[in-house]
N, C-alpha and C positions, 0 to 999 in steps of 0.2 A: 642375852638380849637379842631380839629377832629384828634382822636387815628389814629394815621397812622399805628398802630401796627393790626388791624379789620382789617380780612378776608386774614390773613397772614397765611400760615403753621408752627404749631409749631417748631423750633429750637431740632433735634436729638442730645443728648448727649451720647457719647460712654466712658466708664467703662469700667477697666479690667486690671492685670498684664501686667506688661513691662517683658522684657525676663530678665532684671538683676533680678527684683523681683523675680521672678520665679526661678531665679538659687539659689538665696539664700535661698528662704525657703527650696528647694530639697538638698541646703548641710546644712542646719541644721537637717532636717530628717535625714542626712545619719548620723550623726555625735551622735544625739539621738539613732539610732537603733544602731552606733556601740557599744555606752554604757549601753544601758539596755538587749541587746541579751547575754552579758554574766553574766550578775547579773541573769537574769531570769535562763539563763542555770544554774548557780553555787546555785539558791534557789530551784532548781527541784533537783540537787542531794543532795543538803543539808537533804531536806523531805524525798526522800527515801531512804536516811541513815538511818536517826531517825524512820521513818515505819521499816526498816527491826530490828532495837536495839528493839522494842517494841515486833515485831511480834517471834523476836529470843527468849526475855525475857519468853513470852505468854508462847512459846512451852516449857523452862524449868519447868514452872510451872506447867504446863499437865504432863511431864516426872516425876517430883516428885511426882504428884496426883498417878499417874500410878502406880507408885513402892508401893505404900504405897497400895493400892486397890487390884492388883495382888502380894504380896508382895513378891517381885522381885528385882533385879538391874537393872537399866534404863540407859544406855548412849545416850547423845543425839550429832551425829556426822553430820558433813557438807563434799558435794561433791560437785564436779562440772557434770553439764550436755554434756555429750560429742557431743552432738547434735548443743542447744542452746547457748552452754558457759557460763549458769546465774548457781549461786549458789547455793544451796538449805542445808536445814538442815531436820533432819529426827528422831525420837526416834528409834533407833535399838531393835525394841521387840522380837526380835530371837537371840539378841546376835550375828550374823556375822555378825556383823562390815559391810554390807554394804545395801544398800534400797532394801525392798519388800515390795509389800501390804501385810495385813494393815496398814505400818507404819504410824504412825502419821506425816507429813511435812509443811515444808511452804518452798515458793522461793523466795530468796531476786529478789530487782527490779535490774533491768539490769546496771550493773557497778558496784552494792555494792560487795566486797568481802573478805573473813573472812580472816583474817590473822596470822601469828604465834604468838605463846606470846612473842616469843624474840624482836620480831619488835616492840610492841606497844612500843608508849612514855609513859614518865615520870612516870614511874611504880613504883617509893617511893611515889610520891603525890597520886595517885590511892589510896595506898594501905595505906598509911598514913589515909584517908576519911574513907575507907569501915568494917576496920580492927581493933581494938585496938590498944593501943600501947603496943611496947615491942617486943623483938625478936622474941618472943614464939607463937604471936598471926598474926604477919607480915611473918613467916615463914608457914603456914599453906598453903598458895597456891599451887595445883599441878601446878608444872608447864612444867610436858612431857606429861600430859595424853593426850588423844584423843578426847577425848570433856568431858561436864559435867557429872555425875553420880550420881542416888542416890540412896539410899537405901529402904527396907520395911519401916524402918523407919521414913521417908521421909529425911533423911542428907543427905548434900553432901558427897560423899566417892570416895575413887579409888577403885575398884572390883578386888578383885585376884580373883583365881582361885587356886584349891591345895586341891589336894583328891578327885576331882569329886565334891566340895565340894566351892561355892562364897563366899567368907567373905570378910567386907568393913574395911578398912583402919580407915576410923573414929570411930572404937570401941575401940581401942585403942588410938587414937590422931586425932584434930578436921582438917576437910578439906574444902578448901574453891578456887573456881574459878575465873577467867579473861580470858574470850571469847571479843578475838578484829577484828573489822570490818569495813572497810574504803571505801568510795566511789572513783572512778576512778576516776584521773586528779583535784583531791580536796587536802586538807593539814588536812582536819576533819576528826578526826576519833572518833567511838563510842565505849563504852566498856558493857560488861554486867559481873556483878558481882553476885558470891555466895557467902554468908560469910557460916562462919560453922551451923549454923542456920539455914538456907535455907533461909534466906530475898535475894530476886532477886532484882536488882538494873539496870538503867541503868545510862549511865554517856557520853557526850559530851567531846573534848577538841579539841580546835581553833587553839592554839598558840605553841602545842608540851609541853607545861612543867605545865599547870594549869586543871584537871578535872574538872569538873560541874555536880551536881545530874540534873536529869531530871524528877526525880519522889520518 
């Protein structure tokens, strides 16, 4: 029997999305991008929360290298840039309280910003973690000064002033900080801790009432 199918043209098969097909993968896309574009925004500021706790931490430790090296008092104070609007933090090595070269600085990333000590949360759990127990060792935090401080000796201190004449506060009783700093449109904030010792810490919290060491 003779192939009637010899010296025919192949049969063209056409492939490809129907427009329903089409609509639906484009609203799964949209529905993917509306869920990962803020996770991704909320883990970019997550990071440069915890960059600027680490880089804030950094410069305390230079500020106490410093005091002990020049043996001097070192406050390390934070401004804002009346330009940019990003925040920055500075060692005051001239003592007026406000930036000049050479100062030592860093700038947090854009959104992070320092905050009062009043505002930070859950400030018994902090302080319960960094602290001993007991009134005597929980009450040691400045908690009006202007930034952190330390001395020749390399301690934390609060720096008077009286006679022409700097004397630190931790000569007579031990002094210890809580520098707090929160990313914009977050609920995260980070802390940086001195105990009287000079051990520099930083510390995480998520939920308002629980801290987390980070290092």
């Amino acid at each position: 029997m003779r192939d009637t199918r010899l010296g025919q043209a192949p049969v063209k098969t056409e492939s490809g999305f129907s427009l329903l097909e089409l609509v639906i993968v484009v609203a799964v896309a949209m529905i993917v991008m509306a869920v990962a574009v803020p996770l991704i925004g909320n883990a970019t500021k997550q990071y440069r929360l915890t960059e600027a706790g680490t880089d804030y931490a950094n410069l305390l430790q230079q500020a106490r290298m410093r005091a002990i090296q020049d043996d001097k008092y070192y406050t390390v104070l934070t401004a804002q840039d009346s330009t940019t609007g990003w925040y920055y933090a500075y060692i005051d090595l001239q003592g007026s309280g406000s930036y000049s070269s050479p100062d030592p600085m860093i700038t947090f990333a854009q959104g992070v910003v320092p905050q009062t000590f009043s505002s930070g949360p859950a400030l018994s759990n902090l302080e319960s973690q960094f602290l001993p127990s007991g009134a005597y060792a929980q009450g040691t935090v400045a908690t009006t000064a202007t930034g952190p401080t330390f001395g020749p000796r390399g301690l934390p201190c609060v720096a008077q002033t009286s006679g022409g004449y700097t004397t630190c506060t931790s000569l007579n009783s031990p002094t210890s900080f809580i520098t707090f700093i929160q990313s914009d449109m977050t609920t995260i904030w980070e802390a940086i801790t001195v105990t009287p010792a000079s051990r520099i810490r930083e510390w995480s919290c998520w939920d308002s009432t629980t801290w987390n060491a980070r290092n």
